[in-house]
C-alpha positions as CSV (number, residue, x, y, z in Angstrom):
1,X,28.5,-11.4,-50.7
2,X,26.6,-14.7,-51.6
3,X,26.7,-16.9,-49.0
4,X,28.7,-20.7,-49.9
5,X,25.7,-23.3,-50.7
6,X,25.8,-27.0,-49.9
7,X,25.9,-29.2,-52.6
8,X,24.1,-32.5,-51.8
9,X,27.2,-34.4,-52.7
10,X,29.3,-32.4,-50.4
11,X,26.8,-32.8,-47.8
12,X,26.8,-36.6,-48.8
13,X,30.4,-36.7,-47.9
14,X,30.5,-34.5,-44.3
15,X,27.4,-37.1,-43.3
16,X,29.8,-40.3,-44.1
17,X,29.8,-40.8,-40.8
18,X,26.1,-41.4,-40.1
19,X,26.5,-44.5,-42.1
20,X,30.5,-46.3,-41.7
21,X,29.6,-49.4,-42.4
22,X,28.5,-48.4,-46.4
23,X,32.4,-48.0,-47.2
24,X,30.9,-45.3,-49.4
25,X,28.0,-47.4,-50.9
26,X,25.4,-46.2,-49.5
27,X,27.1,-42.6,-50.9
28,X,27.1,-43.9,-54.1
29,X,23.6,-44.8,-54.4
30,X,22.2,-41.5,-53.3
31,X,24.8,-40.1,-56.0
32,X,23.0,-42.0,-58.0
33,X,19.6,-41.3,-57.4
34,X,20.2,-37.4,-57.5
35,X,22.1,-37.9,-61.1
36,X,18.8,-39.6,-62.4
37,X,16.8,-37.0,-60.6
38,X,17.9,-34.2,-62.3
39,X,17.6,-36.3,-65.5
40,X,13.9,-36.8,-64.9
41,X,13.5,-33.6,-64.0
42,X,14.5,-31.9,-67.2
43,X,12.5,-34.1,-69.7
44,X,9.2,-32.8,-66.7
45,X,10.7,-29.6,-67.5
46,X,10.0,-29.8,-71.5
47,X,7.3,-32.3,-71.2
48,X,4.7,-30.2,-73.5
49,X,7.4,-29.3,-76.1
50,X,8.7,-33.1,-76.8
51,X,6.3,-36.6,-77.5
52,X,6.3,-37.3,-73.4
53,X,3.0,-36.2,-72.3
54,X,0.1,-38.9,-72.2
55,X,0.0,-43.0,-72.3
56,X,1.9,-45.9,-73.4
57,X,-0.9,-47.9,-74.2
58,X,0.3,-50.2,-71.6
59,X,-1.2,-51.2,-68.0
60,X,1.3,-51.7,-65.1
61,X,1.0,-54.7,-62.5
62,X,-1.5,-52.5,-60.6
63,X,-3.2,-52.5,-63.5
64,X,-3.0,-48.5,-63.5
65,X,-2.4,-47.1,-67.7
66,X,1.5,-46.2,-67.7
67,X,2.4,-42.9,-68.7
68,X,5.0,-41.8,-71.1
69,X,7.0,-40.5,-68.5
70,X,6.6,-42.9,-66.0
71,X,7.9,-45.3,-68.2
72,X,11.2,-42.9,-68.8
73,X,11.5,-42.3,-65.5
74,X,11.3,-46.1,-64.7
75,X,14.2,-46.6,-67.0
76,X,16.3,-43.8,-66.6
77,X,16.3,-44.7,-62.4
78,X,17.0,-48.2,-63.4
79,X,19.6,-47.5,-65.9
80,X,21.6,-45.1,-63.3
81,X,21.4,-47.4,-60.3
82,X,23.0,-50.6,-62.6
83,X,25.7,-48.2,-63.5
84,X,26.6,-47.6,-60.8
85,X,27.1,-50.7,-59.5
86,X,26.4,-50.6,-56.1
87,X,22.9,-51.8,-55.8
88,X,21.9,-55.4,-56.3
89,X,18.5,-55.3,-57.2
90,X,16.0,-52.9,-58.1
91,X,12.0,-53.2,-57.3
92,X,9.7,-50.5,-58.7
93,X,6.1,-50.1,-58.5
94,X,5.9,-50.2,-62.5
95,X,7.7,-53.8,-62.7
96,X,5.9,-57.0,-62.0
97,X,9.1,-58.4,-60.1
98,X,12.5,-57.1,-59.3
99,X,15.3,-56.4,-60.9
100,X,18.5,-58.1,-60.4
101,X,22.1,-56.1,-60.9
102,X,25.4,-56.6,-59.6
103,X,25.4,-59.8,-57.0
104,X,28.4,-58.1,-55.3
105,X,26.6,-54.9,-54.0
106,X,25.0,-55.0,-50.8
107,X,22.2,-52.8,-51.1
108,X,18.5,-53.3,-52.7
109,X,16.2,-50.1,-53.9
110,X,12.5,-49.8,-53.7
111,X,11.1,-47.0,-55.7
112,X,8.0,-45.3,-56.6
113,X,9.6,-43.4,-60.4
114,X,7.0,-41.2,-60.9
115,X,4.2,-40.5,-58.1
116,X,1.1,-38.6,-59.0
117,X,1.0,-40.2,-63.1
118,X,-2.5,-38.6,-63.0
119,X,-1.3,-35.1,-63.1
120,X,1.6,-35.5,-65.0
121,X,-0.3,-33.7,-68.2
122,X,-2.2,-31.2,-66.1
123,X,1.4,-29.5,-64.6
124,X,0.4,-30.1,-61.4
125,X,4.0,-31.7,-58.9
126,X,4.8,-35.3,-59.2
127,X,7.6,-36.9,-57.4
128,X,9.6,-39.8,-57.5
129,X,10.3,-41.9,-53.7
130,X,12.7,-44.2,-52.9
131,X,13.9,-46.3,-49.9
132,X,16.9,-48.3,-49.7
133,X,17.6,-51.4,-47.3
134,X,20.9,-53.6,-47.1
135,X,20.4,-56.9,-48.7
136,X,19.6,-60.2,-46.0
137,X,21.2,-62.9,-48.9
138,X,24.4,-63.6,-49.2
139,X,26.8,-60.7,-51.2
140,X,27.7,-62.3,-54.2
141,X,25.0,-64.3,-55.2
142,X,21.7,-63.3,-56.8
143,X,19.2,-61.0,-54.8
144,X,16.1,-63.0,-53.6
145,X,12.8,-62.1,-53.2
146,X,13.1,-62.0,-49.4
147,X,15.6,-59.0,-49.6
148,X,12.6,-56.5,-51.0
149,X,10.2,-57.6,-47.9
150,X,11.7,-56.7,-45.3
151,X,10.0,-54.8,-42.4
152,X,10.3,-50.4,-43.1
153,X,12.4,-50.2,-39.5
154,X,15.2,-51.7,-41.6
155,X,15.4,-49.0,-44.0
156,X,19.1,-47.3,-44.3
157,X,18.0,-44.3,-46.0
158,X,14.6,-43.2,-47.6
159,X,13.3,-40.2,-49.7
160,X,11.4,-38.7,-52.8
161,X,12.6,-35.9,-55.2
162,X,9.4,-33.3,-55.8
163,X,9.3,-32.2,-59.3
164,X,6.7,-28.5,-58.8
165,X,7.9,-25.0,-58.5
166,X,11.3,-26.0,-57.3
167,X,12.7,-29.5,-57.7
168,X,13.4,-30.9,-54.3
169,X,15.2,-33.9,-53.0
170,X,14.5,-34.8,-49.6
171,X,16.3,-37.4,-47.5
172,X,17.0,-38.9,-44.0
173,X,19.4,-41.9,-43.4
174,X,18.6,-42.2,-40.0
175,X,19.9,-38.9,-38.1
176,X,17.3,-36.7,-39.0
177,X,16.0,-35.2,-42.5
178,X,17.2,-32.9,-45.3
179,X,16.2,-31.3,-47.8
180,X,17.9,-29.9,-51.0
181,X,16.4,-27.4,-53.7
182,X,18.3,-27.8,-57.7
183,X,19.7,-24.8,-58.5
184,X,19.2,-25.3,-62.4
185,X,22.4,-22.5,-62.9
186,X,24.6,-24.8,-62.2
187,X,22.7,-28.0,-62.5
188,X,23.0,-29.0,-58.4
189,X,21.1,-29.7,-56.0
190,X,21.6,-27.3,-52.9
191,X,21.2,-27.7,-49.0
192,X,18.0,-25.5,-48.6
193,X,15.9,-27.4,-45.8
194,X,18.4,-28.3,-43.1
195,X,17.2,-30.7,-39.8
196,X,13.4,-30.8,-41.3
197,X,11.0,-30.7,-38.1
198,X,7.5,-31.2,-39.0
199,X,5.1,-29.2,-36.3
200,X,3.1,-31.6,-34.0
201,X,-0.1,-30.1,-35.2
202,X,-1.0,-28.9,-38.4
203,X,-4.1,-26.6,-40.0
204,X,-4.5,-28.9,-43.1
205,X,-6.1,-32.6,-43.8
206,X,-5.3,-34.4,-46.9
207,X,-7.8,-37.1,-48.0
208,X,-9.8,-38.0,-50.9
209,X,-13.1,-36.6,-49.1
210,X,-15.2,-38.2,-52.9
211,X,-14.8,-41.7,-51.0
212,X,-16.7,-40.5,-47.9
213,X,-19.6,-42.7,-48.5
214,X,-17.3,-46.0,-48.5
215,X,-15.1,-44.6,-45.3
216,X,-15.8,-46.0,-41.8
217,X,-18.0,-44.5,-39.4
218,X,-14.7,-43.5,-37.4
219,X,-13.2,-41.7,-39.9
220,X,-15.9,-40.2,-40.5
221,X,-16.5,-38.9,-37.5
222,X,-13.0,-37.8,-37.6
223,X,-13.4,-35.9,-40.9
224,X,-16.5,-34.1,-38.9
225,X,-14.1,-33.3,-36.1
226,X,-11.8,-31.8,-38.7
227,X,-14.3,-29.7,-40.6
228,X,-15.0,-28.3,-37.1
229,X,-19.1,-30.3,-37.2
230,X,-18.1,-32.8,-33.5
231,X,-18.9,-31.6,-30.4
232,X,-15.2,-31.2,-29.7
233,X,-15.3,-27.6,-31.1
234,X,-12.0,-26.5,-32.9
235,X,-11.5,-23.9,-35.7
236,X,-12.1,-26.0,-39.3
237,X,-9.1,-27.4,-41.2
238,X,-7.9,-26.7,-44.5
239,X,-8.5,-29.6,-46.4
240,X,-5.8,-29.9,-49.1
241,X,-5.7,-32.9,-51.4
242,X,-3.6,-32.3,-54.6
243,X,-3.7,-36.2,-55.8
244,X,0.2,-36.6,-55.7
245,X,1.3,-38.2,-52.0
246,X,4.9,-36.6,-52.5
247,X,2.7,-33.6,-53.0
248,X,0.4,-33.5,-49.8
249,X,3.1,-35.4,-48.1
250,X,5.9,-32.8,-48.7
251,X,3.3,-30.0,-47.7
252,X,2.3,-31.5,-44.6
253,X,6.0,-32.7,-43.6
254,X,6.8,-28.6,-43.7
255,X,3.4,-27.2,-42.4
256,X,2.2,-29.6,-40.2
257,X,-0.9,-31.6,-41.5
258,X,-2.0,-35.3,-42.0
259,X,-2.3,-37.8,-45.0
260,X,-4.6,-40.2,-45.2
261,X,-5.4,-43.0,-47.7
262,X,-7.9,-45.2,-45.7
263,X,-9.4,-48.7,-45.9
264,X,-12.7,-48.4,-47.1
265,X,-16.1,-50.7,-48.7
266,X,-15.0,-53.0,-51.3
267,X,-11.3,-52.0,-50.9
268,X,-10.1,-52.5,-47.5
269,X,-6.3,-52.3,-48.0
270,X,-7.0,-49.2,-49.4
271,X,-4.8,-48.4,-53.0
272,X,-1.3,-47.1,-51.7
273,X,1.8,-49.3,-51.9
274,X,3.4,-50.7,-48.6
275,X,7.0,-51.5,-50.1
276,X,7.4,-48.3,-52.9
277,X,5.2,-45.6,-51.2
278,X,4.3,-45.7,-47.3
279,X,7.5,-47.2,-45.9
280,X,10.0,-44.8,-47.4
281,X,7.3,-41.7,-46.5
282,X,6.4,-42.9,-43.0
283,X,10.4,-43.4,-42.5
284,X,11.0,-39.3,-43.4
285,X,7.8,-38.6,-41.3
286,X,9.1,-40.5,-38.1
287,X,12.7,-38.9,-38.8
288,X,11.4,-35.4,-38.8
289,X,9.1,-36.6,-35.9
290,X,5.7,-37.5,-37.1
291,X,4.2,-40.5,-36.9
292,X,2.9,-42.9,-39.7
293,X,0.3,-46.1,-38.8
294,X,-2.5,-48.0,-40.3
295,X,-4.5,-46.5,-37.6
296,X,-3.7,-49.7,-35.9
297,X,0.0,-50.4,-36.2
298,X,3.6,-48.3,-37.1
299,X,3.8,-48.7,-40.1
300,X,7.4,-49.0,-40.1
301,X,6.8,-52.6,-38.4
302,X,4.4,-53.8,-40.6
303,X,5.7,-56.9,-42.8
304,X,5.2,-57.2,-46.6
305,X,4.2,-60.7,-47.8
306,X,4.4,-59.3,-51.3
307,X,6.0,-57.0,-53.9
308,X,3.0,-54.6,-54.4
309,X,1.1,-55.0,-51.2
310,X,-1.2,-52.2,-50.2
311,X,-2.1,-50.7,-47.2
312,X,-4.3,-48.2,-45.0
313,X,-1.9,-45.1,-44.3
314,X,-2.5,-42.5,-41.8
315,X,1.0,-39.6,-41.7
316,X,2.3,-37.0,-40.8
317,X,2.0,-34.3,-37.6
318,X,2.0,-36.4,-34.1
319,X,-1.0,-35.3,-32.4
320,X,-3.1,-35.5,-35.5
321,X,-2.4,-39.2,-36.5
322,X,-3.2,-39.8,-32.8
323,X,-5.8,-37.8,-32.8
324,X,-7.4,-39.8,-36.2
325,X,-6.6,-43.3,-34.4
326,X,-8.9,-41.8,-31.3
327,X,-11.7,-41.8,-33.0
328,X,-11.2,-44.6,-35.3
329,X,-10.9,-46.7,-32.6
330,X,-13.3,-45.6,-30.6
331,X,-15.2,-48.2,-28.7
332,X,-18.6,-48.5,-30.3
């Protein structure tokens, strides 16, 4: 006999209590974000039979060529969180400023729509991330700027759906994280990952290693201690990096590994978003008990100054973020 699944919404509604204040908000909007999940997820799904595959034409505000189905997924995330009516303005990596929606709700979304736009036409996983923060202005009046650059510690709830060889949703609103596989039979996503712990060590090392040249001295070091060359002798890791954060992220949150985007020569903020990308991902990480820093800092406490800041990221397994900050900041 087949065991009863979990539906996400059900499991939505059993976890009310985690969040009272929302009146059922905060509900909503996940609602919400799961609906235009799946949506995205199906047009992925045919993407090499239908005109979706390649560019727009168009460059976003990181100057990055916008893909046919980033733009979709842009507007199809957008389009479902105005309709539902309980989020008051939207910010997405792809817009040059936010969104406004309905001055009455009390919540604002930050979102990443489609991560990993250079492997959309090579079938390799993409995702989509998302954080969501209660609004600082006043309910009823327009959303401000200030409301999108707040600190990642005042997240409510955070997560990213992984479009690969399952579709994925994972999630934490603050007690822990959760993760729920679409069951495309009956078009829901199902509890499959319950209490996600990621281990405090790891066997793999996600980085950009064709960069090494413009990487500190540090890190470098530390890449030597990970390929097994320092005199700290430890077998080699696996060095995995797929070009999709959500990717090596979602990996590494399950097995135990670290994600790194460094500062480096000529770009010392490094390229990933604060707002749209590293707070929502360092949130899960610190929920399932990693850690997430700039090498220097959580983080979760850094605060934005801007829409579409960047910053140096270093996540995932404890001991290995620590152990990466060791040697960066080793005393010359």
């Amino acid at each position: 006999m087949r065991n009863k699944v979990t539906t996400l919404d059900e499991f939505i509604i059993q976890k009310q209590q985690d969040f009272p204040f929302a009146s059922g908000d905060l509900s909503s909007l996940l609602r919400d974000i799961g609906l235009a999940a799946k949506i995205i997820n199906r047009e992925i799904n045919k993407a090499g039979l239908v005109d979706i595959l390649g560019s727009t034409g168009t460059t976003n505000v990181q100057d990055e060529e916008v893909q046919k189905l980033d733009d979709f997924a842009n507007n199809q995330l957008i389009f479902s969180l105005k309709a539902g009516g309980d989020c008051c303005g939207i910010a997405s990596e792809e817009n040059d400023d936010f969104v406004p929606c309905n001055p009455s709700g009390k919540y604002i979304v930050t979102m990443d729509p489609l991560d990993g736009s250079s492997n959309i036409d090579v079938n390799v996983s993409i995702g989509t991330i998302f954080s969501i923060y209660r609004r600082i202005s006043e309910v009823g009046t327009g959303v401000e700027t200030a409301d999108f650059l707040q600190k990642g510690k005042e997240q409510v709830a955070a997560g990213y759906v992984i479009y690969g060889s399952s579709t994925m949703l994972v999630y934490s609103t603050g007690n822990g994280v959760n993760g729920f596989t679409l069951d495309p039979s009956i078009g829901e996503f199902c509890l499959s990952h319950k209490d996600i712990k990621t281990p405090e060590n790891g066997k793999y090392y996600s980085i950009n290693q064709g960069y090494r040249s413009k990487f500190s001295k540090g890190l470098n070091e530390y890449l030597d201690y990970c390929q097994g060359f320092s005199d700290e002798k430890i077998k080699p890791l696996g060095l995995r990096y797929i070009g999709s954060m959500v990717a090596d992220v979602h990996r590494n949150l399950i097995k135990g590994g670290i994600f790194i985007y460094p500062s480096m020569q000529g770009n010392p903020k490094g390229k990933l978003r604060l707002v749209y990308e590293c707070n929502p991902l360092s949130y899960l990480v610190e929920q399932a008990g990693g850690k997430a820093t700039d090498a220097k800092q959580r983080i979760l406490e850094l605060q934005p100054t801007e829409l579409h800041e960047r910053t140096p990221v270093y996540l995932g397994s404890k001991k290995m973020v620590e152990k990466a900050e060791e040697y960066i900041n080793k005393k010359k």
